[in-house]
PDB file of N, CA, C and O in Angstrom:
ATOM      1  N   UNK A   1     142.444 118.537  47.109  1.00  0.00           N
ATOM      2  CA  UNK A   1     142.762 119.794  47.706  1.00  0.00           C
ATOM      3  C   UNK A   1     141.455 120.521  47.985  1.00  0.00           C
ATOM      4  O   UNK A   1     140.619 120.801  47.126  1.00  0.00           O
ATOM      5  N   UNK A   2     141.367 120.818  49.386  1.00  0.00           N
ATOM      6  CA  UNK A   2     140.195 121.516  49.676  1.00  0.00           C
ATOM      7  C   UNK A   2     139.976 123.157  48.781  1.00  0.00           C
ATOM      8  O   UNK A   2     141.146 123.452  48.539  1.00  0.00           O
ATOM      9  N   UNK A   3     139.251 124.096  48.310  1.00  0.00           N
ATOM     10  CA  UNK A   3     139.307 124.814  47.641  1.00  0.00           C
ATOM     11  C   UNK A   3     139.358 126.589  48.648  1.00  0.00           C
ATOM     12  O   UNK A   3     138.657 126.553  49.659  1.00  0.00           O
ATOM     13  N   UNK A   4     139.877 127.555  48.473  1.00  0.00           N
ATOM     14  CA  UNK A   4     140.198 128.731  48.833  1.00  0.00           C
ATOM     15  C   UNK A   4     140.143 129.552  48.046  1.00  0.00           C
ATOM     16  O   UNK A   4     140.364 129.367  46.849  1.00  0.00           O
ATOM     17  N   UNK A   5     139.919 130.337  48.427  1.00  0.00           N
ATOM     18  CA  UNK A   5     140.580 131.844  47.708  1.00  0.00           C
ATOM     19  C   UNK A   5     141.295 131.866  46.852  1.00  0.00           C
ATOM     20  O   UNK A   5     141.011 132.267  45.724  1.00  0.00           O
ATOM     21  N   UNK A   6     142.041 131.569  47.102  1.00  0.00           N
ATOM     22  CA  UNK A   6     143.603 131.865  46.044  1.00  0.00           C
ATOM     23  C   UNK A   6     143.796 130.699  45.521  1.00  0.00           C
ATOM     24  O   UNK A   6     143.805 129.806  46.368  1.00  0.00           O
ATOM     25  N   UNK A   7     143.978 130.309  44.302  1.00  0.00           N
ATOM     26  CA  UNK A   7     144.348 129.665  43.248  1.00  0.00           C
ATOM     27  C   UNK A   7     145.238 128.677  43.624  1.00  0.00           C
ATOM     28  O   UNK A   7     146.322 129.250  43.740  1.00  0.00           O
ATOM     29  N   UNK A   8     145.361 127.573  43.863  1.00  0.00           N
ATOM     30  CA  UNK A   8     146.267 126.237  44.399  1.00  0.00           C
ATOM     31  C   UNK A   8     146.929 126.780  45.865  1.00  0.00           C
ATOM     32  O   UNK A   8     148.132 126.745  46.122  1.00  0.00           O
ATOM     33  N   UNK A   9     145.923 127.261  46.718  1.00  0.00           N
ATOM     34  CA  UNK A   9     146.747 127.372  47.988  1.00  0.00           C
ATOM     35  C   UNK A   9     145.954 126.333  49.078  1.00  0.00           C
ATOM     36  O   UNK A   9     146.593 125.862  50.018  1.00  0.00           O
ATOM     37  N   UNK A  10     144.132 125.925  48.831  1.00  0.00           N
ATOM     38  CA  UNK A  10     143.575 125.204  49.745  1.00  0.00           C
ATOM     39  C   UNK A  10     144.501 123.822  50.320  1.00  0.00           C
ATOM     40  O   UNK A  10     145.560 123.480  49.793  1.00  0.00           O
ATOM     41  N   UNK A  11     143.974 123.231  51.310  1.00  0.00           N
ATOM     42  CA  UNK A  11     144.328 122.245  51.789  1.00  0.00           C
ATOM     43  C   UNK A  11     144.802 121.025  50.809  1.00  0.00           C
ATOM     44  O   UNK A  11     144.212 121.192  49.741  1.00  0.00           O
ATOM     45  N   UNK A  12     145.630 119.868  50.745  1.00  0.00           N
ATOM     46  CA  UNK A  12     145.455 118.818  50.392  1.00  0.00           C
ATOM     47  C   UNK A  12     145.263 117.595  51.338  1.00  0.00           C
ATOM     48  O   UNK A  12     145.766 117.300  52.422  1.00  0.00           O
ATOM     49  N   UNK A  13     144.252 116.930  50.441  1.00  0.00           N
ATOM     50  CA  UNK A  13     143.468 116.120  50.950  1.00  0.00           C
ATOM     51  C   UNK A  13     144.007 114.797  50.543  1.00  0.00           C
ATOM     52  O   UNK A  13     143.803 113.761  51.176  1.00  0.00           O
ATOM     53  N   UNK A  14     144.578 114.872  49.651  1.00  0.00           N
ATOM     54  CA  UNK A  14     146.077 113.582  49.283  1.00  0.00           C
ATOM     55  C   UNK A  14     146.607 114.048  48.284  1.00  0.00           C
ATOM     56  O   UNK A  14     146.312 115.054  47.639  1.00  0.00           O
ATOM     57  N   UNK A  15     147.844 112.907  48.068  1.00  0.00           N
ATOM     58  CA  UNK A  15     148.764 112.899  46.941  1.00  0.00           C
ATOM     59  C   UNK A  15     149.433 111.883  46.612  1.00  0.00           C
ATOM     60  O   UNK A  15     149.572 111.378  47.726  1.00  0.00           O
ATOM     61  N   UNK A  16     149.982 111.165  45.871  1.00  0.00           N
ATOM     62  CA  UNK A  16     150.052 109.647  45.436  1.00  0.00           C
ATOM     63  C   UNK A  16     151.263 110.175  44.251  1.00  0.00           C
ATOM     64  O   UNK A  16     151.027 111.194  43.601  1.00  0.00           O
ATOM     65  N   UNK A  17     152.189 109.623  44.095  1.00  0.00           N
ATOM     66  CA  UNK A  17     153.225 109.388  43.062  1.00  0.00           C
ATOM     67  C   UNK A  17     153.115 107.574  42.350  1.00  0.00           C
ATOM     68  O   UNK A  17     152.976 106.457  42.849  1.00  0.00           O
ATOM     69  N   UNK A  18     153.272 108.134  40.942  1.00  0.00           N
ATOM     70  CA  UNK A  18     152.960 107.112  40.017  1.00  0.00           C
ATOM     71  C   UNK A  18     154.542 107.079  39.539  1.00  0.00           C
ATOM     72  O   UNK A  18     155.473 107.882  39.592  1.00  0.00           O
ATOM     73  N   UNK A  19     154.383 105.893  39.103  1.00  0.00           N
ATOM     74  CA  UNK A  19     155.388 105.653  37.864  1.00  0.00           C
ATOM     75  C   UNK A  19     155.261 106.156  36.424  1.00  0.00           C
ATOM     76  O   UNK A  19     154.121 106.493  36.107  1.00  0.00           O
ATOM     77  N   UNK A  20     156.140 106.263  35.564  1.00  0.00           N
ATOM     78  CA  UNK A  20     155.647 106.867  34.339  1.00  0.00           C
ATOM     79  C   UNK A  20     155.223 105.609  33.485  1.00  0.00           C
ATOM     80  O   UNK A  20     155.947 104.630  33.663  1.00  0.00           O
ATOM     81  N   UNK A  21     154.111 105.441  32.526  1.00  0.00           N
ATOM     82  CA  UNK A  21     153.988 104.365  31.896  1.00  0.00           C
ATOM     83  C   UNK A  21     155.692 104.170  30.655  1.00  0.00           C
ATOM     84  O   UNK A  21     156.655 104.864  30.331  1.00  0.00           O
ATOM     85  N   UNK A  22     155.414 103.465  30.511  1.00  0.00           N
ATOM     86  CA  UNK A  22     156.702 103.022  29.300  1.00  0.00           C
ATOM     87  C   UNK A  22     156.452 103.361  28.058  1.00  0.00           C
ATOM     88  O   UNK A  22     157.305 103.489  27.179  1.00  0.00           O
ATOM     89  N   UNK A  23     154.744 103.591  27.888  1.00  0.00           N
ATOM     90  CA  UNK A  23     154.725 104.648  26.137  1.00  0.00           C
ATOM     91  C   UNK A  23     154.325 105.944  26.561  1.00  0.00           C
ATOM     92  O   UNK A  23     153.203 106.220  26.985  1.00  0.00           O
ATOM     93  N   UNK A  24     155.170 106.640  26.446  1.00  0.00           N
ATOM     94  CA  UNK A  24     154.937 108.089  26.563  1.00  0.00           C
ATOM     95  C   UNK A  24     153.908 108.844  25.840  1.00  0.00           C
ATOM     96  O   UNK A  24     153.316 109.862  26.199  1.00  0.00           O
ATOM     97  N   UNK A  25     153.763 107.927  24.379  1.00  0.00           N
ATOM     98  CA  UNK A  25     152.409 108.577  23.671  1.00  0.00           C
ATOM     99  C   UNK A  25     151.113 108.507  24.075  1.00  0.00           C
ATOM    100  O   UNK A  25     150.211 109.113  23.498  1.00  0.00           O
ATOM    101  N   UNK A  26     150.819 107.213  25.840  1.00  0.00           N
ATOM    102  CA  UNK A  26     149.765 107.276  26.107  1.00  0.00           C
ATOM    103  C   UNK A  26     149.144 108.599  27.070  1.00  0.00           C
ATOM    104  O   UNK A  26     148.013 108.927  27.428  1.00  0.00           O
ATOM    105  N   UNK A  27     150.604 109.188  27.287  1.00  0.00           N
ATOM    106  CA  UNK A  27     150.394 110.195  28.476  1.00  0.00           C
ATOM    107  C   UNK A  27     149.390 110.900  28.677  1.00  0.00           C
ATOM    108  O   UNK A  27     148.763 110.561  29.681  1.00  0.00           O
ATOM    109  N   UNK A  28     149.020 111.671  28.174  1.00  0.00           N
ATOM    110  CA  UNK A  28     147.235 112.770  27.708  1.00  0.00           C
ATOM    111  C   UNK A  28     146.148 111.319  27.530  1.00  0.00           C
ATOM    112  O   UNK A  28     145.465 111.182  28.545  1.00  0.00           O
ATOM    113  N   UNK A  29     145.945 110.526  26.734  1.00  0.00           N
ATOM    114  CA  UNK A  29     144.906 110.371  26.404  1.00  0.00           C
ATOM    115  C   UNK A  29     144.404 109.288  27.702  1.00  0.00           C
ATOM    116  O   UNK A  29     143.291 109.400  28.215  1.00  0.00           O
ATOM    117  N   UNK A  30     145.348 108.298  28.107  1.00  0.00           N
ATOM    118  CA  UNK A  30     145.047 107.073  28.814  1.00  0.00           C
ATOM    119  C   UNK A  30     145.938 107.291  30.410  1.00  0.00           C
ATOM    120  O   UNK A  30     145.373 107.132  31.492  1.00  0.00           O
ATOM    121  N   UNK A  31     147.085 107.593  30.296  1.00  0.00           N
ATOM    122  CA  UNK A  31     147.558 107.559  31.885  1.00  0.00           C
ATOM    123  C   UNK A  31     147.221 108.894  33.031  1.00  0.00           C
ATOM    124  O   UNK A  31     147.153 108.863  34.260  1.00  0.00           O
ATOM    125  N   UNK A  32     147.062 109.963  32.127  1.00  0.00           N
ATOM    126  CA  UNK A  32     146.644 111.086  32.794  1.00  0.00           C
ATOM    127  C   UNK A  32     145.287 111.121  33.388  1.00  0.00           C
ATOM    128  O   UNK A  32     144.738 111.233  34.484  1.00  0.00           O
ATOM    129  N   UNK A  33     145.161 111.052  32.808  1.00  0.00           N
ATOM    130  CA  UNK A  33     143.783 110.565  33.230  1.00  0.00           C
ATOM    131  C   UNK A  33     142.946 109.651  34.292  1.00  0.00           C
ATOM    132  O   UNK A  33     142.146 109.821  35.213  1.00  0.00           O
ATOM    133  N   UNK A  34     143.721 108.393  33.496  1.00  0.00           N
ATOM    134  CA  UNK A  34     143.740 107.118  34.679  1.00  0.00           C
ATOM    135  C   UNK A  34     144.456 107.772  36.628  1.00  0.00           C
ATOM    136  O   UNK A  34     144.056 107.604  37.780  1.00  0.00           O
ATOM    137  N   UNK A  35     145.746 108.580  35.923  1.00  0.00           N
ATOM    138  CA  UNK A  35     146.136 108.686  37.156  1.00  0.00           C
ATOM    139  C   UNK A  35     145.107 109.280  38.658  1.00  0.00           C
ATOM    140  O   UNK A  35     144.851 108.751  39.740  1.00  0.00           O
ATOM    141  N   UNK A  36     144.716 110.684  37.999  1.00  0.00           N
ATOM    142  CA  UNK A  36     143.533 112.227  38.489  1.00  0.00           C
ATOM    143  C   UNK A  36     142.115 110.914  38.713  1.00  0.00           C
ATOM    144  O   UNK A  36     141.582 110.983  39.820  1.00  0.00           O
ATOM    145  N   UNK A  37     141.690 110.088  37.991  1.00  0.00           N
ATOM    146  CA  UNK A  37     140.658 108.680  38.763  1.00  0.00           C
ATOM    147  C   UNK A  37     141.374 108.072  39.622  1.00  0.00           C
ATOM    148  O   UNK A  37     141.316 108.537  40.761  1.00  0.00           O
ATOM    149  N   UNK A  38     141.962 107.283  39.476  1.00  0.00           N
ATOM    150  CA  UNK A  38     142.593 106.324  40.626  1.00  0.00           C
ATOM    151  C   UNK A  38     142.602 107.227  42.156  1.00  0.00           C
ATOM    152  O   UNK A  38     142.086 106.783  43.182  1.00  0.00           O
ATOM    153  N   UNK A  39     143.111 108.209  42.086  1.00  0.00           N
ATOM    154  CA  UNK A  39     143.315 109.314  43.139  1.00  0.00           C
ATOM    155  C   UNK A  39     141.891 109.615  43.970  1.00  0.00           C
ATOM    156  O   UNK A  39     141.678 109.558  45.181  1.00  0.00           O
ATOM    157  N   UNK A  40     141.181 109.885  43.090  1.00  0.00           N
ATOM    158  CA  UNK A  40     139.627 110.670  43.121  1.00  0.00           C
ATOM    159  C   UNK A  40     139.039 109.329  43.425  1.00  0.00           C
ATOM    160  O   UNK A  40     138.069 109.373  44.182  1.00  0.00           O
ATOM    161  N   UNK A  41     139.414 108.122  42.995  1.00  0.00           N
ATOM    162  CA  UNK A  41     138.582 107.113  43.767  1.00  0.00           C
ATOM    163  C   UNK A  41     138.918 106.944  45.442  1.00  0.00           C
ATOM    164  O   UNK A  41     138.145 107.134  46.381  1.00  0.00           O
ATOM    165  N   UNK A  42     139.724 106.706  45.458  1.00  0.00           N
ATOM    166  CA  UNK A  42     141.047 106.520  46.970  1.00  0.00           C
ATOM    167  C   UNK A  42     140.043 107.587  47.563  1.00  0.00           C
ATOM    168  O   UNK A  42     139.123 107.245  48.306  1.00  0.00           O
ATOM    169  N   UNK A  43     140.258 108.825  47.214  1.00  0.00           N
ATOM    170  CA  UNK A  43     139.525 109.992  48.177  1.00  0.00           C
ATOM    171  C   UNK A  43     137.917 109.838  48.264  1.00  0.00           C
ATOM    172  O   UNK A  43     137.290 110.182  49.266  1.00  0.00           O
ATOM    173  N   UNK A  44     137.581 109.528  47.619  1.00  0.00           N
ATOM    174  CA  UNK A  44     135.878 108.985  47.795  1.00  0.00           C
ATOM    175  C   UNK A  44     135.411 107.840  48.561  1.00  0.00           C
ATOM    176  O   UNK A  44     134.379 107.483  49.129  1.00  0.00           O
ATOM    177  N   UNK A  45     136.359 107.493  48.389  1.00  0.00           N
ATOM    178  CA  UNK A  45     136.428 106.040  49.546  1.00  0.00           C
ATOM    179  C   UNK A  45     136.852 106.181  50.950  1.00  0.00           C
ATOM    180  O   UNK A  45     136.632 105.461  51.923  1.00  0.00           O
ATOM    181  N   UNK A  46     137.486 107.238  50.830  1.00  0.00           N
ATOM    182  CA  UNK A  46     137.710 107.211  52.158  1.00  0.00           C
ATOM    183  C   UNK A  46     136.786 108.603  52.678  1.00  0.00           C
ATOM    184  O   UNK A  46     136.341 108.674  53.824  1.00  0.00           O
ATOM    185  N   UNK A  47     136.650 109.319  51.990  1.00  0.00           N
ATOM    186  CA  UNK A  47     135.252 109.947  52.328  1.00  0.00           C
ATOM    187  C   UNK A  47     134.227 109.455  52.634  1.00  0.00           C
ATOM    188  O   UNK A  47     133.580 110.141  53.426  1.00  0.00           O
ATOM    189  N   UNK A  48     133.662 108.280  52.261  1.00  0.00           N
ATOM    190  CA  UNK A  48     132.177 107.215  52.579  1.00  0.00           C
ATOM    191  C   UNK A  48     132.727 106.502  53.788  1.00  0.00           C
ATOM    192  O   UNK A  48     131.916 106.216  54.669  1.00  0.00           O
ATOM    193  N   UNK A  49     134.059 106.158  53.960  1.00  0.00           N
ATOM    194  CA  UNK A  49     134.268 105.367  54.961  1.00  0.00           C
ATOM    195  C   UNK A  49     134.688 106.082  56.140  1.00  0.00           C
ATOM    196  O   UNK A  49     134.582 105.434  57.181  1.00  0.00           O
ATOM    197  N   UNK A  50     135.285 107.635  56.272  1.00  0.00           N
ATOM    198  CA  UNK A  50     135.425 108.271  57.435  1.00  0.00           C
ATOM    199  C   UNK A  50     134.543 109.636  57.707  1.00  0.00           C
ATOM    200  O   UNK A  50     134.719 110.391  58.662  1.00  0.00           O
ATOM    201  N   UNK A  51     133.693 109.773  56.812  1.00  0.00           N
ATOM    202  CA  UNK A  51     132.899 110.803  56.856  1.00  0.00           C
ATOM    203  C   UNK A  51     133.778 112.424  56.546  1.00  0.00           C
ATOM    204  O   UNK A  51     133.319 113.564  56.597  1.00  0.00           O
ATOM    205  N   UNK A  52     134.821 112.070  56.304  1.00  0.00           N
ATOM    206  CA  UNK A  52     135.608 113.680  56.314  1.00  0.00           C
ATOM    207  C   UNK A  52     136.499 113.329  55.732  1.00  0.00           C
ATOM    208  O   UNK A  52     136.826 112.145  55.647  1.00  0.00           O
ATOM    209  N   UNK A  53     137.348 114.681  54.974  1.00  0.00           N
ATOM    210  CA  UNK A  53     138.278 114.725  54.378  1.00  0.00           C
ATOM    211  C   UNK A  53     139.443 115.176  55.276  1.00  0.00           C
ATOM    212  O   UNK A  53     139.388 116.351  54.913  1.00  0.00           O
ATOM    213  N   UNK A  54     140.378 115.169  56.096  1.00  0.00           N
ATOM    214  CA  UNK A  54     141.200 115.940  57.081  1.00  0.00           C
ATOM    215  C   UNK A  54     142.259 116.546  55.904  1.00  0.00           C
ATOM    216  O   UNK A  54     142.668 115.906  54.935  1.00  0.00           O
ATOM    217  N   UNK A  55     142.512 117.597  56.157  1.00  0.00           N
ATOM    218  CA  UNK A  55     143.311 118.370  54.814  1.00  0.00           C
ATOM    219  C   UNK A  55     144.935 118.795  55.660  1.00  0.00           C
ATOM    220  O   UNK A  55     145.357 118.724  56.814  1.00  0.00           O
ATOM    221  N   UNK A  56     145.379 119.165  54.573  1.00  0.00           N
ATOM    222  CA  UNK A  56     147.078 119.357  55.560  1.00  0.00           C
ATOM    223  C   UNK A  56     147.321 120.510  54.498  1.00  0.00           C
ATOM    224  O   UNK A  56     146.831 120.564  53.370  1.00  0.00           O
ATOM    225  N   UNK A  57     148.419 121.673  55.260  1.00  0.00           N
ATOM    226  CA  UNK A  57     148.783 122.718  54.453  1.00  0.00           C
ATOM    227  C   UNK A  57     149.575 122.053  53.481  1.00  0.00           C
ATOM    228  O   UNK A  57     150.204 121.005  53.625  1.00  0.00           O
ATOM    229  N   UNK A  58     149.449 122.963  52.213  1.00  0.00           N
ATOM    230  CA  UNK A  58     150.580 122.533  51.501  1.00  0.00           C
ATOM    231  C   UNK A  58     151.811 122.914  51.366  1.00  0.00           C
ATOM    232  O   UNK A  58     151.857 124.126  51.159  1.00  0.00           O
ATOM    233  N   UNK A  59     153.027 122.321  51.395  1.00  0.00           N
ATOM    234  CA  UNK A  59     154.411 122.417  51.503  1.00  0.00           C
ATOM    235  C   UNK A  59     154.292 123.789  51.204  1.00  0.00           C
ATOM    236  O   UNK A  59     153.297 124.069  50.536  1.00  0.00           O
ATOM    237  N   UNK A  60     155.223 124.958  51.595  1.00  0.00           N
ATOM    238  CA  UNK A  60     155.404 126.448  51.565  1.00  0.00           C
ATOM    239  C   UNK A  60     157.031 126.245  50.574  1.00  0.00           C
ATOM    240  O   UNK A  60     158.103 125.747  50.918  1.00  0.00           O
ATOM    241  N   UNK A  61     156.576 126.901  49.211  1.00  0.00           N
ATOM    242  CA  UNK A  61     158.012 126.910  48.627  1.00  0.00           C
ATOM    243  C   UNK A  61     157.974 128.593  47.908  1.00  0.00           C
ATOM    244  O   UNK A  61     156.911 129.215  47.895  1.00  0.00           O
ATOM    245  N   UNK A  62     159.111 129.123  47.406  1.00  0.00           N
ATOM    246  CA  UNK A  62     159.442 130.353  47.148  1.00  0.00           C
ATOM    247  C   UNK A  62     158.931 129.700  45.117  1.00  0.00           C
ATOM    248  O   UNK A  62     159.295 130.317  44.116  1.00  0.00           O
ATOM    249  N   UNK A  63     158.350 128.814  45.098  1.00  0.00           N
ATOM    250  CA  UNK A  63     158.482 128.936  43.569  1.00  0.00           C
ATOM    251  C   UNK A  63     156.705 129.493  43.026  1.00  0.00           C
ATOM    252  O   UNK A  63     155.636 128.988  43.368  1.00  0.00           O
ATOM    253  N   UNK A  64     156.914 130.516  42.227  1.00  0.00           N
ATOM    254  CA  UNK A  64     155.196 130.699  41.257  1.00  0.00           C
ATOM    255  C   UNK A  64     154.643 128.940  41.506  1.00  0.00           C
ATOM    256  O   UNK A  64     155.361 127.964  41.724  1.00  0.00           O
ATOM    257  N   UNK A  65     153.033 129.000  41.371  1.00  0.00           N
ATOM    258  CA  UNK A  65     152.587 128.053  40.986  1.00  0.00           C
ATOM    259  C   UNK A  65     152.321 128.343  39.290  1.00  0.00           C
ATOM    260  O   UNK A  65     152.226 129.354  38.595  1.00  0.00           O
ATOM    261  N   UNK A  66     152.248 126.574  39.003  1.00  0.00           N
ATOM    262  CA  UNK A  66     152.353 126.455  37.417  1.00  0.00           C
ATOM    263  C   UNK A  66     151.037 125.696  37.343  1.00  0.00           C
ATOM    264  O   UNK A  66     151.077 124.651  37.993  1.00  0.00           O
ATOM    265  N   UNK A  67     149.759 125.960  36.664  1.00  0.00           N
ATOM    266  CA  UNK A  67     148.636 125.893  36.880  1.00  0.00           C
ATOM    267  C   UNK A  67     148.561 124.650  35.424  1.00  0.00           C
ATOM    268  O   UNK A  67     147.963 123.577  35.503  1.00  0.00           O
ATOM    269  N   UNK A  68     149.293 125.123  34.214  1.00  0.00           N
ATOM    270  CA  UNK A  68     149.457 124.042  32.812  1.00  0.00           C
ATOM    271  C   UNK A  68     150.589 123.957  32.751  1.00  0.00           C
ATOM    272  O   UNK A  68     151.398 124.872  32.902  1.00  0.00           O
ATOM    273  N   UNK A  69     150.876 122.465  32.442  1.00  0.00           N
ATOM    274  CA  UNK A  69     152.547 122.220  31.444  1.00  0.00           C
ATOM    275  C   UNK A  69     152.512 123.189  30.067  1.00  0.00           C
ATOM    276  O   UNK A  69     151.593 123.228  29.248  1.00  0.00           O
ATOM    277  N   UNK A  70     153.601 123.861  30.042  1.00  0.00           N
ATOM    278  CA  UNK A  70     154.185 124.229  28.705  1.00  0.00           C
ATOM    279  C   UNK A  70     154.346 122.957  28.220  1.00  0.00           C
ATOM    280  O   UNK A  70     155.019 122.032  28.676  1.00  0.00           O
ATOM    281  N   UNK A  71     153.155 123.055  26.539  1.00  0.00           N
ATOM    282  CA  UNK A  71     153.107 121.826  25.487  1.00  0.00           C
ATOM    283  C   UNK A  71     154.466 121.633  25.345  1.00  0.00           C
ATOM    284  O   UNK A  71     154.729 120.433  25.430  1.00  0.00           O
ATOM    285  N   UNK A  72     155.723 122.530  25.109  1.00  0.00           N
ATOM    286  CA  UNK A  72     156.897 121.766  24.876  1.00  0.00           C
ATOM    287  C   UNK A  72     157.589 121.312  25.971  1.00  0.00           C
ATOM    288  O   UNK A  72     158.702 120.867  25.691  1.00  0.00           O
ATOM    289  N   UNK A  73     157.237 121.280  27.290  1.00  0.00           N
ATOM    290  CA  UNK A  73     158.216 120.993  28.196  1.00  0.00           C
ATOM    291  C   UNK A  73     157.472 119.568  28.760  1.00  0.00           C
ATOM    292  O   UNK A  73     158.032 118.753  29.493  1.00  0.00           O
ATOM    293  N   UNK A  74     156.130 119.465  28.265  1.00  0.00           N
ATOM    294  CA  UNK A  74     155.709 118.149  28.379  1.00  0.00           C
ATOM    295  C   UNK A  74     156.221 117.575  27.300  1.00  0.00           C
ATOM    296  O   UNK A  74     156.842 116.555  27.599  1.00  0.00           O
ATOM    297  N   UNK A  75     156.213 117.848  26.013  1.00  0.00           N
ATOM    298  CA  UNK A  75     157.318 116.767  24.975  1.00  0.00           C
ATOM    299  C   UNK A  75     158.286 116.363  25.667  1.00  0.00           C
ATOM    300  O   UNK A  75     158.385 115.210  26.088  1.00  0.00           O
ATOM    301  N   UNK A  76     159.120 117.286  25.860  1.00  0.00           N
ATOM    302  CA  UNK A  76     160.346 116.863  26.392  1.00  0.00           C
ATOM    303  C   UNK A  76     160.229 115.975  27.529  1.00  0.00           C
ATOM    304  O   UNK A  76     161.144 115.152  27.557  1.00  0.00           O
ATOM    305  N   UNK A  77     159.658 115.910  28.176  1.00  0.00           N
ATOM    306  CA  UNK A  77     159.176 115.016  29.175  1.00  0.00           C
ATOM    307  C   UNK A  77     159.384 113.556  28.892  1.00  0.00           C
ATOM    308  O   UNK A  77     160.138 112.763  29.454  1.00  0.00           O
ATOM    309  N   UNK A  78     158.213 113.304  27.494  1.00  0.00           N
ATOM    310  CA  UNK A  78     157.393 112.121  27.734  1.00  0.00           C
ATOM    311  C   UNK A  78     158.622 111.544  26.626  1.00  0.00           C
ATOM    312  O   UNK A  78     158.937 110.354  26.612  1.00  0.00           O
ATOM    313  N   UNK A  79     159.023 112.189  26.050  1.00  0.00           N
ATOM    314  CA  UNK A  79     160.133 111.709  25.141  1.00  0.00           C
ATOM    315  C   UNK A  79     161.145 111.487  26.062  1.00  0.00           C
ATOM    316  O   UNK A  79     161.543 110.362  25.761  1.00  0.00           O
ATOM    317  N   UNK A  80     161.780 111.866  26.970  1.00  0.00           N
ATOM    318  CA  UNK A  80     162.382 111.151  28.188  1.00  0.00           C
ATOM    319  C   UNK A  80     162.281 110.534  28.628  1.00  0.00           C
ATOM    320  O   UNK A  80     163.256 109.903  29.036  1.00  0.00           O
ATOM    321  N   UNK A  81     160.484 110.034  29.053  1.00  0.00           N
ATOM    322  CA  UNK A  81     160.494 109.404  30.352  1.00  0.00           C
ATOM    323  C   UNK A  81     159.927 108.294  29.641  1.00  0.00           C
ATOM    324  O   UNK A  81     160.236 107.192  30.095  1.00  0.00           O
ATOM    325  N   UNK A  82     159.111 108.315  28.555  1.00  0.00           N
ATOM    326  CA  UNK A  82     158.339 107.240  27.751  1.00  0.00           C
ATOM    327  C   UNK A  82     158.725 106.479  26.708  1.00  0.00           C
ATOM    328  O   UNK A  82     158.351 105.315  26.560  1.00  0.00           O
ATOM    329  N   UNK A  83     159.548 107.129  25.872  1.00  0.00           N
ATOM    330  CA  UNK A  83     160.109 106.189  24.816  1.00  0.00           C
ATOM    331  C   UNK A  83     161.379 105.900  25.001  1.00  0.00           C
ATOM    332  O   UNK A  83     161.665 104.895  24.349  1.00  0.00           O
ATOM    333  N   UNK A  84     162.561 106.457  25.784  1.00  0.00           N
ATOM    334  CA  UNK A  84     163.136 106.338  26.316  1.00  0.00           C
ATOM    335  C   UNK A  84     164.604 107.063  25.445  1.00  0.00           C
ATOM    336  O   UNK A  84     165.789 106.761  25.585  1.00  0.00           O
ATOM    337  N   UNK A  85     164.018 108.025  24.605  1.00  0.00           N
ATOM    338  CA  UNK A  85     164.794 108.875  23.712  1.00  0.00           C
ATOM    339  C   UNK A  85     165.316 109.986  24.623  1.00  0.00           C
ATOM    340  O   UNK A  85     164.679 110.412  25.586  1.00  0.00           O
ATOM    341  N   UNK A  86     166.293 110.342  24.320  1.00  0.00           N
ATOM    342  CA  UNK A  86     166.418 111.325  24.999  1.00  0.00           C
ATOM    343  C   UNK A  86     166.400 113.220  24.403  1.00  0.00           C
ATOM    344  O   UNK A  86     167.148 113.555  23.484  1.00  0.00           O
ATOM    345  N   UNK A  87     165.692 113.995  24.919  1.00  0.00           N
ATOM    346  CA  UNK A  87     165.315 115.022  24.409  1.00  0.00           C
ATOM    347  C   UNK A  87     166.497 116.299  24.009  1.00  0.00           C
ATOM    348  O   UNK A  87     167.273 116.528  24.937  1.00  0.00           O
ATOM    349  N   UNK A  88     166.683 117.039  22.895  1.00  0.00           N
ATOM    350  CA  UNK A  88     167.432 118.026  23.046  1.00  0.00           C
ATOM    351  C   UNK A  88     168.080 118.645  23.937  1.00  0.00           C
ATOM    352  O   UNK A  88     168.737 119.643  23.641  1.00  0.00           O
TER     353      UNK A  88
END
């Protein structure tokens, strides 16, 4: 995302959907991570190879932006999506 003024409104410059890994306990330390590289490589690469980033507005929705996961609404998450428990 190209950077602006205002707090998550610049351009994006890509976006990529992953699968969730199958241990949810790796989420923070190993897939999050991995994911925000894999991405940042793709865009560097194609930065060396086209000289520019071409940016696109981002989708216009009526919702606040959410800048951090609430620690409990990522539990609930990864305990859903990773161990395959299902959350409260």
């Amino acid at each position: 995302m190209y950077l602006s003024p205002e707090i998550d409104c610049g351009e994006l410059v890509a976006e990529r959907s992953f699968r969730p890994p199958e241990d949810g306990s790796a989420m923070d330390n190993e897939f999050d991570p991995w994911m925000r590289a894999s991405l940042l490589v793709e865009v560097l690469q194609r930065l060396v190879t086209e000289g520019h980033l071409a940016g696109r507005p981002q989708p216009q929705t009526n919702e606040l932006p959410y800048y951090v996961i609430h620690p409990v609404l990522k539990h609930l998450t990864i305990l859903q999506t990773g161990s395959g428990e299902q959350a409260p």
